[in-house]
C-alpha positions in Angstrom: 4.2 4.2 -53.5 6.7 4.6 -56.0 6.7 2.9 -59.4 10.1 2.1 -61.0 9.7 2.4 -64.3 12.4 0.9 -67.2 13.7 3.5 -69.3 17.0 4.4 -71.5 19.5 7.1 -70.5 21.7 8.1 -73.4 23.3 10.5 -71.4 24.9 8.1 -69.2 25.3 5.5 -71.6 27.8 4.2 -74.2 25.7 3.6 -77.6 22.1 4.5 -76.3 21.8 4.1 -72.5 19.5 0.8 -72.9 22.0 -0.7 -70.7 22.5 1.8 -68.1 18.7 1.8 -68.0 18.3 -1.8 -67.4 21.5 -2.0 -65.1 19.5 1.2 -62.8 16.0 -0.9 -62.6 17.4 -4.0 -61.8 20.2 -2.4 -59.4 23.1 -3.8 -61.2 26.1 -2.8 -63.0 25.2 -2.0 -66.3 28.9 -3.4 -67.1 28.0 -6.6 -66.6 24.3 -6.1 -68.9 26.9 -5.0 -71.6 29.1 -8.4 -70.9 25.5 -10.4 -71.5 24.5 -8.2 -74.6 28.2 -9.1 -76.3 27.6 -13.2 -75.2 24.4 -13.2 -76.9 25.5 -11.6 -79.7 28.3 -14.4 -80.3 24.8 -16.5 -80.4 22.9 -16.1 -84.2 23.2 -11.9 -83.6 20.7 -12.4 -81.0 22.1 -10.0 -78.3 22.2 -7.5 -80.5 18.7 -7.5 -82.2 17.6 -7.5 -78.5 19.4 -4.7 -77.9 18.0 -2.8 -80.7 14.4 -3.7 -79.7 15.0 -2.0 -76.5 16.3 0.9 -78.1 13.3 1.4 -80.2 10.5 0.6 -77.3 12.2 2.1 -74.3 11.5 5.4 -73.1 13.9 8.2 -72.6 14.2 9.2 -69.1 13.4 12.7 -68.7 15.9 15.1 -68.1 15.2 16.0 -64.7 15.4 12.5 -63.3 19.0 12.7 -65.4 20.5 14.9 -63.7 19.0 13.3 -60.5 21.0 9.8 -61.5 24.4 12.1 -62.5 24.4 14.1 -59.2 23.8 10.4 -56.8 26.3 8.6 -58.7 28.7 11.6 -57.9 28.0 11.5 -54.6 28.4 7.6 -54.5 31.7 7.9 -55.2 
């Protein structure tokens, strides 16, 4: 079995793929994990302190597995 691990792809991402990350493990659009990092930020900065802290903790995803994500999301579409 399988373990699906959280990590951050800054290849696929915007600013440093915490959200595509998040949006992969949770299977969700990582468009609308941007949309709830902005509306928390509009609350005391906390959206983006968050954000930051997942930047720092989460792990890369290795390169392999990159190019894994690239070539299914091609193929997706």
């Amino acid at each position: 079995m399988q373990q699906n691990k959280i990590y951050r792809i800054p290849s696929l991402g915007k600013l440093g793929g915490v959200c595509v990350g998040l949006g992969q493990f949770f299977s969700i659009d990582p468009a609308l994990i941007r949309v709830m990092f902005v509306l928390l930020s509009f609350a005391g900065f906390l959206g983006i302190l968050v954000y930051i802290f997942l930047w720092l903790i989460l792990p890369i995803k290795p390169a392999r597995a990159t190019v894994e994500i690239e070539t299914a999301m091609w193929v997706d579409n």
